[in-house]
N, CA, C and O of each residue as an XYZ file, in Angstrom:
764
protein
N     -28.585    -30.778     57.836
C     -28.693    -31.832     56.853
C     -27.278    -32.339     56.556
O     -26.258    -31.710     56.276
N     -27.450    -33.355     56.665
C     -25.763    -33.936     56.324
C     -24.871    -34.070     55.071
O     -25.603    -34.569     54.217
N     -23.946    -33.916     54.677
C     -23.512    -34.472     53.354
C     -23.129    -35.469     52.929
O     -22.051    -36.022     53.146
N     -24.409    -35.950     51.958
C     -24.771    -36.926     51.736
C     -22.910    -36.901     50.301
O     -22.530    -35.874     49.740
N     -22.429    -37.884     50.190
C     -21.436    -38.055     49.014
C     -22.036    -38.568     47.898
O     -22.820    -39.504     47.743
N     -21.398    -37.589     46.955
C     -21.963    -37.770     45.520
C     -21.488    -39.211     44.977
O     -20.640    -39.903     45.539
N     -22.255    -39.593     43.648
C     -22.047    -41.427     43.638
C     -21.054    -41.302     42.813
O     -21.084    -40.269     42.144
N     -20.065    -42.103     42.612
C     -19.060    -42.390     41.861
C     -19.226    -42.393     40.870
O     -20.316    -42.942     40.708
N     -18.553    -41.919     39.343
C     -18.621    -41.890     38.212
C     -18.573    -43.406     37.962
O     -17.999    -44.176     38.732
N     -19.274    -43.829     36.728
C     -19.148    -44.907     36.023
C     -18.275    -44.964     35.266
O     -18.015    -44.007     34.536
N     -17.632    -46.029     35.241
C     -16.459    -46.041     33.954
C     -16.897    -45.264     32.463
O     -16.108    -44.708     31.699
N     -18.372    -45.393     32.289
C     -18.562    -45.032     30.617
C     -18.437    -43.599     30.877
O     -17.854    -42.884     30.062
N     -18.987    -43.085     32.048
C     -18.846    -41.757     32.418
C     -17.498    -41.163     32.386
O     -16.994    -40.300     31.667
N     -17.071    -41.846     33.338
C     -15.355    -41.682     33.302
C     -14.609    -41.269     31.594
O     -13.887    -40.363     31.176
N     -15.267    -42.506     30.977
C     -14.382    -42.607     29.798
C     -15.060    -41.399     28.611
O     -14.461    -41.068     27.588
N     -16.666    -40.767     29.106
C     -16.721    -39.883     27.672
C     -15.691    -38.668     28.702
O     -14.989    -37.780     28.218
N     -15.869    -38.962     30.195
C     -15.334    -37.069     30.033
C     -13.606    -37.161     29.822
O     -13.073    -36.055     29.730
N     -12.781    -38.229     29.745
C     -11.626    -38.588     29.102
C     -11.954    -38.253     27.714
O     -11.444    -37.134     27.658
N     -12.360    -38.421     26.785
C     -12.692    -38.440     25.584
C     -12.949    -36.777     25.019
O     -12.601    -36.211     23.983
N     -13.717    -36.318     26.215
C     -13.698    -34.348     26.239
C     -12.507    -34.257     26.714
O     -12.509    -33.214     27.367
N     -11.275    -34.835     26.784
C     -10.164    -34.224     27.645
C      -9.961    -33.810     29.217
O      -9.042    -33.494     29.972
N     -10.910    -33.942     29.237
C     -10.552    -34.100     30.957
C      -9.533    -35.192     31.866
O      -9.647    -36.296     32.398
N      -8.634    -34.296     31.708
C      -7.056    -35.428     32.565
C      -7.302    -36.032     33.612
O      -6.737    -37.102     33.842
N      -8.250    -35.455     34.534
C      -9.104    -35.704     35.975
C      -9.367    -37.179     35.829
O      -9.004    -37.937     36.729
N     -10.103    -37.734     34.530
C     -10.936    -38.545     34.737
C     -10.068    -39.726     34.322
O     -10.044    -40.861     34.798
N      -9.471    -39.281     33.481
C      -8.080    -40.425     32.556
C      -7.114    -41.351     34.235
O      -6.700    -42.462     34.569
N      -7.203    -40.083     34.721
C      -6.614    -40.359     36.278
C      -7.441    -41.225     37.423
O      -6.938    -41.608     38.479
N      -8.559    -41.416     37.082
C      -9.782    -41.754     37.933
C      -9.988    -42.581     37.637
O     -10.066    -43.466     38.489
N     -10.281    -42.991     35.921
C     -10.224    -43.977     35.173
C      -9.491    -45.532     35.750
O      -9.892    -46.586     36.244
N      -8.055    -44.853     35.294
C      -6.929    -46.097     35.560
C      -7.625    -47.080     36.728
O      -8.288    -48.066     36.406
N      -7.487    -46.848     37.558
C      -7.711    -47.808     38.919
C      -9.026    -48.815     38.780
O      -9.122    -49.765     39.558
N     -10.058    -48.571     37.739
C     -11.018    -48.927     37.592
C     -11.203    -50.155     36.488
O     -11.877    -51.177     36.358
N     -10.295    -49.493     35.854
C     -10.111    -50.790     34.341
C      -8.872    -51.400     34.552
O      -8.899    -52.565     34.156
N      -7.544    -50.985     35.132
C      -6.353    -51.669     35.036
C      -6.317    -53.327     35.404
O      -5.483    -54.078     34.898
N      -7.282    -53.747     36.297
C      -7.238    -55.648     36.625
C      -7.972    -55.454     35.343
O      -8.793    -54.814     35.999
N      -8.312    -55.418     34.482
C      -9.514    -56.511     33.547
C      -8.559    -55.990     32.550
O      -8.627    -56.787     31.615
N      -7.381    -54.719     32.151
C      -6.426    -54.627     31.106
C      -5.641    -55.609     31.464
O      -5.387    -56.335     30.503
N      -5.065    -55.993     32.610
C      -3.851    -56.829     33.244
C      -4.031    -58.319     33.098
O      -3.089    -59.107     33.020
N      -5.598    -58.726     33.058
C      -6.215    -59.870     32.534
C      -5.836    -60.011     30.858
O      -4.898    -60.688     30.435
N      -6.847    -59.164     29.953
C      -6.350    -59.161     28.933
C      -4.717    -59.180     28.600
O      -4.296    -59.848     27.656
N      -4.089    -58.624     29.201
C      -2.300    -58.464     28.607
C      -2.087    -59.956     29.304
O      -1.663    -60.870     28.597
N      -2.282    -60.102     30.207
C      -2.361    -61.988     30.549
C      -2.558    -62.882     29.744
O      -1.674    -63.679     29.428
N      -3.715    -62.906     29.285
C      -4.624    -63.566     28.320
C      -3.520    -63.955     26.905
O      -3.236    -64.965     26.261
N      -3.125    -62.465     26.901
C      -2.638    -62.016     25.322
C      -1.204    -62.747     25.254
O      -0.872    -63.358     24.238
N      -0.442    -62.662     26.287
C       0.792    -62.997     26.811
C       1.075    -64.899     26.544
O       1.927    -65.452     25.849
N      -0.104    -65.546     27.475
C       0.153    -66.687     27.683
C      -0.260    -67.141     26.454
O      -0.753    -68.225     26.765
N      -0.379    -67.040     25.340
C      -0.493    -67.488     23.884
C       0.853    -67.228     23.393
O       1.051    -67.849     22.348
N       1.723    -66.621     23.725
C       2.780    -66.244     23.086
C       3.497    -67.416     23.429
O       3.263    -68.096     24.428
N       4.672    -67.717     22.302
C       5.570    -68.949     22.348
C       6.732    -68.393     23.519
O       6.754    -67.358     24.186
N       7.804    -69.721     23.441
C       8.682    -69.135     24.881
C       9.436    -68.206     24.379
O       9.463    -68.027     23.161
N      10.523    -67.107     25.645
C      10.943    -66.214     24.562
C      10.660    -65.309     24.555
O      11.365    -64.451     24.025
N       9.348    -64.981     25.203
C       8.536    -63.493     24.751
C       9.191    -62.992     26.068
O       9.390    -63.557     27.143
N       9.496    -61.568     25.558
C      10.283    -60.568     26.348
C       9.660    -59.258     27.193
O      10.114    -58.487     28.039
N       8.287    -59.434     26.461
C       7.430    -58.353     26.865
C       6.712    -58.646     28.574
O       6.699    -59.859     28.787
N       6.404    -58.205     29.220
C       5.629    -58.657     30.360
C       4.238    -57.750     30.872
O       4.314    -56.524     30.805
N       3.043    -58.358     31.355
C       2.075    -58.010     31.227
C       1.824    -56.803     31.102
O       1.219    -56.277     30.168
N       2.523    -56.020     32.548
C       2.446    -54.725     32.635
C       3.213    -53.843     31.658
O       2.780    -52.696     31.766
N       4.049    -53.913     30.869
C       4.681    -53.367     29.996
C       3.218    -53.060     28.803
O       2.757    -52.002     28.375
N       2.835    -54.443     28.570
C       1.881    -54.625     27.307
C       0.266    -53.756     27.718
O      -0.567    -53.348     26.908
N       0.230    -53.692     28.873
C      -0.347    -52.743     29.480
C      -0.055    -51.134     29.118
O      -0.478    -50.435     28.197
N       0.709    -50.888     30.059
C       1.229    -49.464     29.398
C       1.376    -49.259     28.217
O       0.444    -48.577     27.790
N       2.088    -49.512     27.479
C       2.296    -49.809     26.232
C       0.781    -49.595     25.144
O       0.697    -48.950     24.099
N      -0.161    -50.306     25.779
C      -1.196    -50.022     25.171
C      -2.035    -48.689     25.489
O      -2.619    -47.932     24.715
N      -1.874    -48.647     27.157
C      -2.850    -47.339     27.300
C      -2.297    -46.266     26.774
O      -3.176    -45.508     26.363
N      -0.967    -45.762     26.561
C      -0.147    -45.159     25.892
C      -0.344    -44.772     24.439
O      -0.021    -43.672     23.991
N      -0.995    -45.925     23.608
C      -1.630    -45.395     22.644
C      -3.275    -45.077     22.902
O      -3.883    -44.072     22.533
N      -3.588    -45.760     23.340
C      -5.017    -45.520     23.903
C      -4.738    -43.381     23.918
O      -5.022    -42.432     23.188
N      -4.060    -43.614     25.190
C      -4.337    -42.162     25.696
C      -3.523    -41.106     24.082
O      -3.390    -39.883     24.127
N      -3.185    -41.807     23.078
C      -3.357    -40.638     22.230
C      -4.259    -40.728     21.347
O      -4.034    -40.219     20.249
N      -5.268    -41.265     21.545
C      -6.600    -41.198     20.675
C      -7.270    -39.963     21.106
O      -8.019    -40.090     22.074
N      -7.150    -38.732     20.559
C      -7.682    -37.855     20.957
C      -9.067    -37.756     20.942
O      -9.730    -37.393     21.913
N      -9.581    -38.115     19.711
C     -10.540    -37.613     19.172
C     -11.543    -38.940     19.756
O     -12.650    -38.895     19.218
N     -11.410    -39.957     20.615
C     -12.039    -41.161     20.547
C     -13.416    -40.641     21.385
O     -13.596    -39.658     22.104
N     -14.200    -41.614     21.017
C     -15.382    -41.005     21.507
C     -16.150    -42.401     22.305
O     -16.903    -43.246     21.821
N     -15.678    -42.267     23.564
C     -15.849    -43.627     23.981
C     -17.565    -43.699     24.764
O     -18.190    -42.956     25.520
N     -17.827    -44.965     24.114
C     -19.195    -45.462     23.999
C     -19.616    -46.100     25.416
O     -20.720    -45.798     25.870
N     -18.645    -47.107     26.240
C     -19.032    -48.137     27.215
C     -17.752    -48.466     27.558
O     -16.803    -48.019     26.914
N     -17.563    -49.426     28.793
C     -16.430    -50.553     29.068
C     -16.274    -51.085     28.140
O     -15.184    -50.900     27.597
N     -17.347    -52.091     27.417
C     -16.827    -52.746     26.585
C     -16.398    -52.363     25.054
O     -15.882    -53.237     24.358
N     -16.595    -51.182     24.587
C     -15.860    -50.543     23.857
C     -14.659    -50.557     24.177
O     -13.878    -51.310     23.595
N     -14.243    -49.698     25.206
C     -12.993    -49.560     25.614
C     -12.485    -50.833     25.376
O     -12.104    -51.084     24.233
N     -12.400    -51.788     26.348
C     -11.853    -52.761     26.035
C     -11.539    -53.620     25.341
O     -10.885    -54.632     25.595
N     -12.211    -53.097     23.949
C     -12.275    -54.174     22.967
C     -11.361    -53.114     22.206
O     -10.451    -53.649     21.572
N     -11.402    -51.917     22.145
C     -10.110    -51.394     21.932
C      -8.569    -51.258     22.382
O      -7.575    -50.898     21.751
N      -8.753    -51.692     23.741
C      -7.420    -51.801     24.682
C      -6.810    -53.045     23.757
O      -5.680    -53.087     23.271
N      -7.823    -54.011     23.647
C      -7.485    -55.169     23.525
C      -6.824    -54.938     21.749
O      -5.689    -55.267     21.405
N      -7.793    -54.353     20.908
C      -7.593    -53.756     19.819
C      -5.612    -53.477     19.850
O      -4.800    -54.190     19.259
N      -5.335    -52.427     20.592
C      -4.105    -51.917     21.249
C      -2.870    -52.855     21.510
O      -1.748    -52.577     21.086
N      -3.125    -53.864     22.160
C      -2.807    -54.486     22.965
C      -1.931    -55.755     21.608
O      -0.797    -56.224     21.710
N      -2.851    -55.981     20.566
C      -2.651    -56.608     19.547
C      -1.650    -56.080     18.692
O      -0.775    -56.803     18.215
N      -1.751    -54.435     18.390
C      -0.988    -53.503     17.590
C       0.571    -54.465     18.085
O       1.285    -55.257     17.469
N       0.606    -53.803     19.737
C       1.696    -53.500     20.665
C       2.714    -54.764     20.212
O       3.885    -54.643     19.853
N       1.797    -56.241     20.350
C       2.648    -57.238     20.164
C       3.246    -57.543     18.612
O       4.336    -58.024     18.303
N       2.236    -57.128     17.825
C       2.344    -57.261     16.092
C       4.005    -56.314     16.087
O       5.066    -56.722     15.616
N       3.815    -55.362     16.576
C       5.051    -54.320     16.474
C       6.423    -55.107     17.452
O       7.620    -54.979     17.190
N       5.964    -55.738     18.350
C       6.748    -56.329     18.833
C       7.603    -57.414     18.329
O       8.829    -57.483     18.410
N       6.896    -58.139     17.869
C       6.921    -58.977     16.925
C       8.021    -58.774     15.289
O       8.983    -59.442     14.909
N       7.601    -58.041     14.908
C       8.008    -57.179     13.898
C       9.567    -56.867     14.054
O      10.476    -57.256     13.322
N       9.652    -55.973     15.327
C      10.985    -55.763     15.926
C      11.592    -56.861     15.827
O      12.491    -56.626     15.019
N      11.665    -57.895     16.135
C      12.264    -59.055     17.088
C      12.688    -59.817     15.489
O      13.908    -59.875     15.338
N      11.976    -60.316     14.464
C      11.881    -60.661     13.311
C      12.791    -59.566     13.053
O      13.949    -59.883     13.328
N      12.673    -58.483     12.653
C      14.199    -57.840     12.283
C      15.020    -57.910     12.482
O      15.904    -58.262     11.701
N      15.225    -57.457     14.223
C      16.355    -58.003     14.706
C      16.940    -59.064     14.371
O      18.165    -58.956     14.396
N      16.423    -60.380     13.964
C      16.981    -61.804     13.907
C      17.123    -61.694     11.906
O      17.513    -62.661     11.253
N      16.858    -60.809     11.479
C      17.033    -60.697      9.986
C      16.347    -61.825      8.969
O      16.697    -62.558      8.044
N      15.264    -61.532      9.652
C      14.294    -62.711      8.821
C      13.759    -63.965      9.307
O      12.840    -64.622      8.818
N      14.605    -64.262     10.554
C      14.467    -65.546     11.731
C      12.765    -65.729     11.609
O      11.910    -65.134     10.952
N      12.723    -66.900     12.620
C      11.311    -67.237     12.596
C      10.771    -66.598     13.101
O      11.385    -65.966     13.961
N       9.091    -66.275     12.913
C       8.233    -65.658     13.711
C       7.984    -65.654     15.163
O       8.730    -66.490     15.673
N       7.357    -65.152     15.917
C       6.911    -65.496     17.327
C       5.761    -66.134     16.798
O       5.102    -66.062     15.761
N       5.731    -67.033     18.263
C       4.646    -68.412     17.678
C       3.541    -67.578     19.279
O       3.860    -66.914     20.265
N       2.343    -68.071     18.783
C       1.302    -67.253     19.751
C       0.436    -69.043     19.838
O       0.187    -69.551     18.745
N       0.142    -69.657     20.814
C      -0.789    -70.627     21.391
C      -2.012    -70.209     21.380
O      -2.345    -69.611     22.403
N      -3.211    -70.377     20.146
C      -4.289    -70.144     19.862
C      -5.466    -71.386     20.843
O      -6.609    -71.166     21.242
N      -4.505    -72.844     21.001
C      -5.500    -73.395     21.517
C      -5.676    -73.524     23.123
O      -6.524    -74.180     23.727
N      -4.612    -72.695     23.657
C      -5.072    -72.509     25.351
C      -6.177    -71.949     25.448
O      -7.137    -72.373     26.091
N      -6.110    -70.727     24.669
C      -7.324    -69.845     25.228
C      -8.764    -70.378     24.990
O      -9.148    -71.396     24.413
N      -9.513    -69.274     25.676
C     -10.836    -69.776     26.158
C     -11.679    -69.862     25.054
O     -12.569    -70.697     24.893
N     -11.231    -68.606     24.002
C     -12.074    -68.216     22.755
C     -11.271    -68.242     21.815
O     -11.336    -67.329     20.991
N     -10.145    -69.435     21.638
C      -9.156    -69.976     20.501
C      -9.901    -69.534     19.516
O     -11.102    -69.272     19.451
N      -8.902    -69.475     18.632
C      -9.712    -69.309     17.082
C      -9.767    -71.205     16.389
O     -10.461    -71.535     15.427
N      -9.025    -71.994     17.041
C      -9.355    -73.039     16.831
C      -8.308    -73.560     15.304
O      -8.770    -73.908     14.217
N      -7.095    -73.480     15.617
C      -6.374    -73.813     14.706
C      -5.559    -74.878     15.562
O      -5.829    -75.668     16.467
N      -4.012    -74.381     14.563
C      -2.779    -75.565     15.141
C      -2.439    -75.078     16.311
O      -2.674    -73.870     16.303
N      -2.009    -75.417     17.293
C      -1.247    -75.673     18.502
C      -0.450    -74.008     18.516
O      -0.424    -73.300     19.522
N       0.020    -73.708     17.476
C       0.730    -72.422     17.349
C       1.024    -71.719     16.249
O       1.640    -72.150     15.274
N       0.574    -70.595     16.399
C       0.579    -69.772     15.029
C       1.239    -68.293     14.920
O       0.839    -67.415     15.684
N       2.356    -67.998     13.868
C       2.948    -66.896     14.019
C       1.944    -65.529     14.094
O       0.990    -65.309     13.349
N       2.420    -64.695     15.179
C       1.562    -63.820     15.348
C       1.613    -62.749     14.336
O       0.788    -61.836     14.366
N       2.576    -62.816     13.407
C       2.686    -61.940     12.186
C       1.569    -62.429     10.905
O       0.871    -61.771     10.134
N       1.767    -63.810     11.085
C       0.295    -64.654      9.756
C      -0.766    -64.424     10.837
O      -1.878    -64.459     10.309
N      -0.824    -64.234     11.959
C      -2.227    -64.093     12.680
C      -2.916    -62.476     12.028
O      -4.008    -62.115     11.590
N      -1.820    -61.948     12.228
C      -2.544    -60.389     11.977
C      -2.394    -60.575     10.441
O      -3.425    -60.119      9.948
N      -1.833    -60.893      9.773
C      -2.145    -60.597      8.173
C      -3.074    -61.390      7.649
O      -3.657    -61.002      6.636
N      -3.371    -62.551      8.182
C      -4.922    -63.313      8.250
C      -5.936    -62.553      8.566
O      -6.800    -62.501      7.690
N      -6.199    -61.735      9.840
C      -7.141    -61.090      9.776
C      -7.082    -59.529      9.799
O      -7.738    -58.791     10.533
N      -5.869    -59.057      8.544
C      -6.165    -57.984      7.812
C      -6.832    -58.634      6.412
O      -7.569    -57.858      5.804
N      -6.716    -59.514      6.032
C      -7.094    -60.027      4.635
C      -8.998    -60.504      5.004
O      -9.980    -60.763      4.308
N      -8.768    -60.429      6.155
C     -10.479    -61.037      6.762
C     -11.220    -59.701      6.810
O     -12.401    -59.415      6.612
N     -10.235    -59.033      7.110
C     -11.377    -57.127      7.196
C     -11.403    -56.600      5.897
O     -12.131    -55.639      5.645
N     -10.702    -57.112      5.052
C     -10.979    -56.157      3.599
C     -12.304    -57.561      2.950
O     -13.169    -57.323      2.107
N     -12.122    -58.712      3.528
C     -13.648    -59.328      3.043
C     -14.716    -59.224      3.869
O     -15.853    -59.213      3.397
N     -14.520    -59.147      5.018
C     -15.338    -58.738      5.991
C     -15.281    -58.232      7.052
O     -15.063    -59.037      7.957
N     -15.438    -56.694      7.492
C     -14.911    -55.994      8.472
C     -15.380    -56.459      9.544
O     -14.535    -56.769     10.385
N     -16.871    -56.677      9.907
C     -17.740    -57.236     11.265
C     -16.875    -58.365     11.445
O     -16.017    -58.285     12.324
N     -16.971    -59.499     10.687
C     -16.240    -61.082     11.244
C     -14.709    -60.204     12.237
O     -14.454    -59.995     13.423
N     -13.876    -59.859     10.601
C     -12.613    -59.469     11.879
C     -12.509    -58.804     12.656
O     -11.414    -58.878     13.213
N     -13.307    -57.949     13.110
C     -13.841    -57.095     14.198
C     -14.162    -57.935     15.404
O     -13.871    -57.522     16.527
N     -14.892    -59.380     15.174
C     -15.614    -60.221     16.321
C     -14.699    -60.638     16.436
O     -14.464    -60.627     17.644
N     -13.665    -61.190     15.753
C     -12.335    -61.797     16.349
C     -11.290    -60.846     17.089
O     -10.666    -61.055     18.130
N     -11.286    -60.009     16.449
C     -10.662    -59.359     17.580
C     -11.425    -59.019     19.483
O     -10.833    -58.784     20.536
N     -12.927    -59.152     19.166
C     -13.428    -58.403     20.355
C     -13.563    -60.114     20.712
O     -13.930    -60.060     21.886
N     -13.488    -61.358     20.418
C     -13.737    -62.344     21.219
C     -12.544    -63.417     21.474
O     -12.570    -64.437     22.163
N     -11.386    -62.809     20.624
C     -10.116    -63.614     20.705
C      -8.983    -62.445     21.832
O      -8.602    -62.964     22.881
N      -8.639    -61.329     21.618
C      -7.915    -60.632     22.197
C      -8.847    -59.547     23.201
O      -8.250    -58.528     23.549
N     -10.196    -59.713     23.649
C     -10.543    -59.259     24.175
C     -11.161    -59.983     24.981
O     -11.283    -59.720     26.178
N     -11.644    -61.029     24.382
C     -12.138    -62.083     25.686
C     -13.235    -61.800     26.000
O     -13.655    -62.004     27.138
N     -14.065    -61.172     24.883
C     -15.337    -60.590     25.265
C     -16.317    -62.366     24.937
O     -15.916    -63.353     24.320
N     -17.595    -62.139     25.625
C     -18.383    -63.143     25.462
C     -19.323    -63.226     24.156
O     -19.904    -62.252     23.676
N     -19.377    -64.429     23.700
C     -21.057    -63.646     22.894
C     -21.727    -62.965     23.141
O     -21.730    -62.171     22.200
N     -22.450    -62.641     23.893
C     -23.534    -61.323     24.349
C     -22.845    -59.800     24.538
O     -23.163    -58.649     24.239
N     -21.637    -60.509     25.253
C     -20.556    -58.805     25.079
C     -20.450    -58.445     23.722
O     -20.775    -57.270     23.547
N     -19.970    -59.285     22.284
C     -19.473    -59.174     21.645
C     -21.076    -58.452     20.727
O     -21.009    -57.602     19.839
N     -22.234    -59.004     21.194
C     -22.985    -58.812     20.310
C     -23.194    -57.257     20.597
O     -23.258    -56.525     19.610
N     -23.304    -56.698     21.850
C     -23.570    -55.466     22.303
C     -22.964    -54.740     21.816
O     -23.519    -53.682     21.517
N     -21.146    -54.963     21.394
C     -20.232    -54.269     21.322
C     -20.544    -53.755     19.783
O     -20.639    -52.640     19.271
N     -20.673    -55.281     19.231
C     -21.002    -55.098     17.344
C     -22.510    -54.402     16.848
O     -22.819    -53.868     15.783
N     -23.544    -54.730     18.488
C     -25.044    -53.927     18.126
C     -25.791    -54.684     16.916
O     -26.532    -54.181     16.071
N     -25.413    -55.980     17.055
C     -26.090    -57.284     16.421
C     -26.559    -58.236     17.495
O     -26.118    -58.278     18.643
N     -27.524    -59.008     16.971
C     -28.036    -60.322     17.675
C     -26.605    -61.403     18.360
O     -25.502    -61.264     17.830
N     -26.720    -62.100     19.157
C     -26.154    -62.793     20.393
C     -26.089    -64.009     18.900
O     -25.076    -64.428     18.339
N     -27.241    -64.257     18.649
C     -27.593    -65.539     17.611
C     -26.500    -65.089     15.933
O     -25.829    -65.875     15.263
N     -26.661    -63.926     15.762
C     -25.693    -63.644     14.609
C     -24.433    -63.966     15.003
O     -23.778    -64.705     14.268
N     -23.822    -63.440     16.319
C     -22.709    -63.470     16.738
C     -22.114    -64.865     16.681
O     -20.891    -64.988     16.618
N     -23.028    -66.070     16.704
C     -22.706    -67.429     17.140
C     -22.155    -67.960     15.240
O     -21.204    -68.503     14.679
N     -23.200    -67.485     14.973
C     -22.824    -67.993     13.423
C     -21.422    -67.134     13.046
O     -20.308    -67.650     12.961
N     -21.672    -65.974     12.878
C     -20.162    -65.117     12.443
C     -19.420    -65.600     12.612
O     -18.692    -66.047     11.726
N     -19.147    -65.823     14.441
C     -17.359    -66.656     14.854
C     -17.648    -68.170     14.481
O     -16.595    -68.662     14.887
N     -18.319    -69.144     14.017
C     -18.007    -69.957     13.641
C     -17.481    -69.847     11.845
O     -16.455    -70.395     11.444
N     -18.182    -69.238     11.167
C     -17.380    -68.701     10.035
C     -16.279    -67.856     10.210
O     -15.826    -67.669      9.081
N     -15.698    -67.327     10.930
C     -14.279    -66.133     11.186
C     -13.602    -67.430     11.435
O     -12.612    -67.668     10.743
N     -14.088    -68.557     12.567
C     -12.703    -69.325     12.778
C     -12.620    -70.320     11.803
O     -11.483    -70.482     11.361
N     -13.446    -70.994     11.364
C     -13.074    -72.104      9.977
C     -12.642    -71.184      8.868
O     -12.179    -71.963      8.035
N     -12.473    -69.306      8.130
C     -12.047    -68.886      7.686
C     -10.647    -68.362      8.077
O      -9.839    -68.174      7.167
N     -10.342    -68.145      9.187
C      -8.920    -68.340      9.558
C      -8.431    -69.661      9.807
O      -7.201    -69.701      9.806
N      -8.923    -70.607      9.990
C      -8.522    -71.937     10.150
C      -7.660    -72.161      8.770
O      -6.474    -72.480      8.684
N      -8.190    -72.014      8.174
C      -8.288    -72.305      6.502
C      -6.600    -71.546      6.427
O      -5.554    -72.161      6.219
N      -6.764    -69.970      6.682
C      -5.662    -69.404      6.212
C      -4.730    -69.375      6.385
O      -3.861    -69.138      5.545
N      -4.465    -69.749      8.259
C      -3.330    -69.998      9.011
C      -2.965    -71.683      8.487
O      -1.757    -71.893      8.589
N      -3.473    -72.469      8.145
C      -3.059    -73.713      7.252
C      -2.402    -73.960      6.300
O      -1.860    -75.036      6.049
N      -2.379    -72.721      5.504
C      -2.546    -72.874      3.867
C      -1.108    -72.593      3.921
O      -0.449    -72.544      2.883
């Protein structure tokens, strides 16, 4: 009888036995998600004003780096993951950001291009990525789901139907939410 080869782990597979600690799989992992992280750090990148010093793969590492010290994470799917990479990925530049604003001792913000992307939040032409994240920290203490969908459909690039799976709500809720998340950040990044 021949040997037949066992079927390849699935990424969600991959990612709970990462999640039990298994280094094996963290290793097995990489090769499987790194184009659709390298997309996202793309994604995340080409919103940034000129100037930006970071480069994809940095914002990459950089993120799985915290990723991989989530010990305790208890990963659900791909699109979990990724809506946490992406989650990550946001930290990485906010901190980046942060740095760079110090360095310059108060200088202007980094400006991030909200209306290239595919799933803009639908503001001005460019918005500091420091009022981006304190906009939607002020959006999660009024509503955690909305800033949650913005993060999983602005820096993750997830779809409506991804986003609804991810949140474990209706496709149809999802449509209404991000139109209230973006006329409520519209509003804030204005003001």
């Amino acid at each position: 009888m021949p040997n037949t080869p066992l079927p390849a782990p699935t990424v969600t597979e991959l990612l709970r036995a990462w999640g039990a600690g298994d280094a094996e799989a963290s290793e097995a992992l990489i090769p499987l998600v790194y184009a659709e992280l390298r997309r996202q750090a793309r994604r995340a990148l080409r919103r940034e004003g000129e100037g930006h010093t970071l480069q994809a793969t940095a914002l990459v590492h950089e993120a799985w780096l915290r990723l991989d010290d989530q010990h305790e994470a208890r990963w659900e799917s791909r699109t979990q993951f990724l809506a946490v990479a992406a989650q990550m990925m946001r930290r990485v530049l906010v901190d980046h950001a942060r740095t760079r604003r110090a360095l310059k001792r108060g200088g202007g913000g980094m400006q991030v291009t909200l209306g290239d992307a595919v799933n803009a939040v639908a503001v001005s032409d460019a918005v500091d990525v420091l009022a981006l994240d304190d906009a939607l920290a002020r959006l999660a203490i009024l509503d955690p789901r909305k800033a949650r969908l913005v993060e999983l459909r602005y820096f993750a690039g997830l779809s409506i139907p991804e986003a609804a799976r991810a949140l474990g709500i209706s496709p149809a809720t999802v449509g209404r939410e991000w139109v209230i998340a973006r006329l409520w950040l519209r509003r804030e990044l204005e003001a």
